[in-house]
Residue, then its C-alpha position, 0 to 999 in steps of 0.5 A: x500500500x502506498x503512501x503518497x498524499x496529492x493535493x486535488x482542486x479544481x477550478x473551470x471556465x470556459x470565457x466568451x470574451x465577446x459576451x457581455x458581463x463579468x462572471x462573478x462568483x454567484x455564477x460559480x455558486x449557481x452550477x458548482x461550488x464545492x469546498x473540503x471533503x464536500x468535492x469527496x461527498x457530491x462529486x465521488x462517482x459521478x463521471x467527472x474528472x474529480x469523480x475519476x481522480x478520486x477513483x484512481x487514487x483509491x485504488x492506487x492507495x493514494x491519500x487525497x486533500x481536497x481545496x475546492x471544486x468550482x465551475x461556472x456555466x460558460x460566460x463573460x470574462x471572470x470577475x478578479x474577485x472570484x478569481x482571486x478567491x478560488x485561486x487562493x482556496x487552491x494556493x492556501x490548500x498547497x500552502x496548508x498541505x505543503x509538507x505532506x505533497x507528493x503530488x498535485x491534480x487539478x481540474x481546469x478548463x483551459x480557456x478561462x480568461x479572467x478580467x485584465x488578464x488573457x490567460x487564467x490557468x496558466x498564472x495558477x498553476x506558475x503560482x502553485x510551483x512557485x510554491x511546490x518547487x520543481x520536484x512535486x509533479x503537477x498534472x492538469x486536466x483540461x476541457x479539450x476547448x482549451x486555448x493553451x498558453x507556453x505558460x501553462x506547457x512549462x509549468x505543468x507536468x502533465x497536461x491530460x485532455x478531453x478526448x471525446x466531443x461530447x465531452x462523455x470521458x470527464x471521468x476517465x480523463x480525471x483517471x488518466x491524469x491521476x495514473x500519470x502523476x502516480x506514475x510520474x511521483x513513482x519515477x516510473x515516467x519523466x514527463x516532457x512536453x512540447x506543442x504545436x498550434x495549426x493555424x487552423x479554426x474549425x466550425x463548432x458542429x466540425x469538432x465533433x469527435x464521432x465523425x468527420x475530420x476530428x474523428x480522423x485526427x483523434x484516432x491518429x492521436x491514439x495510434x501515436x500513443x501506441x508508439x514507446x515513449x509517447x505518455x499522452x498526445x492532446x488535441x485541442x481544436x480550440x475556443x474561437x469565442x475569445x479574443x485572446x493571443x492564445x486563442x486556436x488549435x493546439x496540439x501538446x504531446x507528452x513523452x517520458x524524457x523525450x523532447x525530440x519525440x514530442x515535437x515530432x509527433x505534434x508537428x506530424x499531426x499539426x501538419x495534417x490538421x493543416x492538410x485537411x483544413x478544408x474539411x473543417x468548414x461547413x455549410x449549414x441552414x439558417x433558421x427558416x430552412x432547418x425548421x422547414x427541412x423538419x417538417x419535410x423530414x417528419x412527412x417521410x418518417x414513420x410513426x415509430x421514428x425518433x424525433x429529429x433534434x434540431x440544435x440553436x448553435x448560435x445561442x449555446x449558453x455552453x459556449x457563452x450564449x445568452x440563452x434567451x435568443x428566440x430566432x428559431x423558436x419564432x419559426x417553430x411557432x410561425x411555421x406551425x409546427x406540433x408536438x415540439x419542443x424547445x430548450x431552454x429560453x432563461x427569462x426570469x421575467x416569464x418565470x415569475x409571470x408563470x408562476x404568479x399565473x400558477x399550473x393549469x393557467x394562461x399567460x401572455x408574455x413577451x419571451x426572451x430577446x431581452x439580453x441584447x440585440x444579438x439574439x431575436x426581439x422578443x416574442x411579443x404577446x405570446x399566449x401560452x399554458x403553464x403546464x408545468x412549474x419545478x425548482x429546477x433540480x436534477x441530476x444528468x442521467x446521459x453519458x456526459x457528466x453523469x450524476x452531476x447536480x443541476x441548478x436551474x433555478x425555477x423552471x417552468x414548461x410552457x405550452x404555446x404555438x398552434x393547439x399549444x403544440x411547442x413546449x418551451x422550457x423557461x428557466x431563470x438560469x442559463x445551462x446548456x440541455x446537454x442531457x435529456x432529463x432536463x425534459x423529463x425533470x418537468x414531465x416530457x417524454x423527450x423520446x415522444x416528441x416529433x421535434x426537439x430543438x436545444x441549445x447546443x452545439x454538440x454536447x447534446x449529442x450524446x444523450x440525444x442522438x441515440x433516441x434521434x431519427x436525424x439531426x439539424x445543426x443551425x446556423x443561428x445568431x448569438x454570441x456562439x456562431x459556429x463560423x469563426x469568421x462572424x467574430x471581429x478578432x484584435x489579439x489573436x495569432x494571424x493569419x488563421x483560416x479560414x480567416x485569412x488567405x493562406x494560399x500556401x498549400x505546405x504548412x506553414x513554419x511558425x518557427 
């Protein structure tokens, strides 16, 4: 039986420089915000990368000490406070535990940029070697939508992506990372890294790791890490909502004392990024076209076919979205469509009018539009049922972040459009519905349904596509668009495509 001690915290934000607002430690509170034994207590089990740090640890008879585990629903920039905050609960549990660290886990994003700074994982983790010095060995999970800096390559010892989009391997991220640093705490490995950036954006539905060119590179990713030396091969395709010089495609290669080694092998798989660049761009519909491409598409299907799932890219609160934009609600509605329904619309205002109004009777609302001008106008004097009214709690019961807590707040499913056949969930807070109990938890039957419409851009894929007959990303406005070129960039690494003219067919050398 071992007798290490590692240290386990995390700290997670995916920040959309482009949205408005700062994201204040409220908003940590409102999704999770776990401190102590408490990340032990309501994270153990669940398929999360503490869940799965935590799981290795035990059976690698690794003692853990717990700082705190927070994470906030995509957003604006993180206020300096909060960030203050959560990064001192990480430092004053390394000072607090610093005689007793034989290792240190930790559970970022990789793309969180608090206000004033570009780069928010980077500075924490330099701050926590600071404090360790070079002979405690750090490894960081990390969301595969990171935007990873040098800083962060450097001070790390390991870095440990997502491999899936949908992100359904939280947890065995969070046991990978834990093997390495027991590995690497035991001298089995000497972890060397080196990374590579192509200069290339991929659309949001492109980065879907189940098909397409992201599939292909992935499985090249797994097959270099077949070859001996390698430790761990990331990819990242980046978040292109945020305005920061780190911003893009990043590929960090991890081998045991073999720098050479990881340079090639990001370089080679950078290089076919850049070959097959073309394949990450995308054509798709507009709202009008995918709302009717549904209809035709129900006329062709059978009684027993599944419903088809249309997803609101463009307002993905996943990826910073308002959540309350109406452009693809209101052609559901107008083109008359029934037995539908559409997740979510957060708009506090209808909440409360729905639940003054109580179960069983009608309101009319004007429904959201109300975040800024990005997002529809409102749909005005909307004549609607209050079927139902919850608090808003459940837990995920799909494949991605299973057993994981959910807070939206009060919710509230309202009927409205032709025979009040489009039912609308309208929450006071924004959460992407990723999994499919965000129906059920307010007494829909999703898999009943002829048209589901969420806010997504892939995640939803996971617990949806199973129960689909097809599936319809929409090139909806927000502040998510899935082409990079509707962002107006200022700091960014150019030229990038598709955003500029590249004509050189080779790839190009950065060095």
């Amino acid at each position: 039986m071992s007798n290490e001690t590692v240290l386990l915290g995390g700290f997670a934000h995916e920040t959309n420089t482009f949205a408005s607002g700062r994201t204040g430690r409220s908003l940590f509170q409102e999704r999770r915000e776990y401190f102590g034994e408490e990340i032990s207590e309501r994270m153990g089990g669940t398929n999360t990368c503490e869940g799965g740090a935590m799981e290795v640890a035990e059976k690698e008879g690794v003692d853990l000490r717990y700082t705190v585990s927070a994470s906030a629903t995509p957003s604006g920039v993180v206020a300096s406070d909060a960030y203050d905050f959560y990064t001192g609960q990480i430092l004053d549990g390394v000072e607090e535990h610093a005689d007793e660290l034989d290792g240190i886990c930790l559970c970022l994003h990789g793309a969180m940029v608090p206000e004033g700074m570009d780069d928010g994982e980077g500075p924490l983790v330099a701050a926590v070697r600071e404090r360790v010095g070079p002979d405690v060995p750090i490894a960081v999970t990390l969301d595969l939508h990171g935007n990873n800096t040098d800083q962060l390559v450097e001070e790390a010892d390991v870095l440990v992506a997502y491999e899936e989009y949908p992100h359904t391997d939280m947890g065995d991220t969070g046991r990978r990372a834990m093997r390495y640093l027991t590995g690497t705490m035991r001298g089995e490995i000497d972890p060397t890294m080196a990374i590579e950036r192509p200069p290339v954006l991929p659309f949001g539905p492109k980065q879907n790791t189940r098909e397409g060119p992201m599939a292909e590179v992935m499985e090249l990713a797994r097959e270099y890490e077949e070859r001996d030396g390698v430790v761990k091969v990331n990819v990242f395709p980046g978040f292109h909502q945020a305005d920061v010089p780190s911003m893009g495609f990043s590929i960090p290669v991890v081998t045991d004392d073999d720098l050479d080694l990881a340079r090639e092998i990001s370089r080679e798989l950078a290089a076919h990024v850049w070959e097959r660049r073309e394949d990450f761009v995308g054509d798709y519909p507009e709202p009008a076209e995918a709302v009717a491409e549904a209809q035709r598409l129900l006329d062709g299907l059978g009684e027993d076919a599944g419903p088809v799932v249309m997803a609101d890219v463009g307002d993905n609160p996943g990826g910073g979205g308002a959540a309350d934009g109406t452009t693809v609600l209101r052609e559901m509605i107008d083109q008359g469509l029934t037995n539908a329904g559409f997740a979510i619309i957060r708009d506090p205002e209808v909440v409360d009018a729905c639940v003054e109004a109580g179960v069983g009777e009608r309101v009319t609302v004007d429904l959201g539009g109300k975040t800024d001008d990005k997002h529809g106008d409102p749909i005005a004097d909307l004549d609607g049922y209050v079927k139902t009214i919850t608090d808003g709690e459940f837990h995920n019961t799909g494949p991605m972040g299973t057993g994981s807590e959910n807070h939206l707040g009060t919710g509230v499913h309202l009927q409205c459009g032709r025979d009040d056949g489009v039912s609308v969930i309208v929450t006071e807070n924004r959460m992407q519905p990723l999994d499919a109990e965000i129906w059920r938890h307010v007494g829909i039957q999703p898999e009943r349904l002829d048209v589901l419409t969420v806010k997504s851009t892939n995640h939803f894929r996971a617990d949806y596509e199973p129960m689909s007959s097809e599936v319809i990303p929409i090139n909806s406005i927000g502040q998510v668009p899935m082409d990079p070129r509707k962002y107006e960039f200022d700091r960014i690494r150019r030229p990038q495509f598709p955003l500029d003219e590249m004509d050189d067919g080779s790839y190009p050398d950065w060095e």
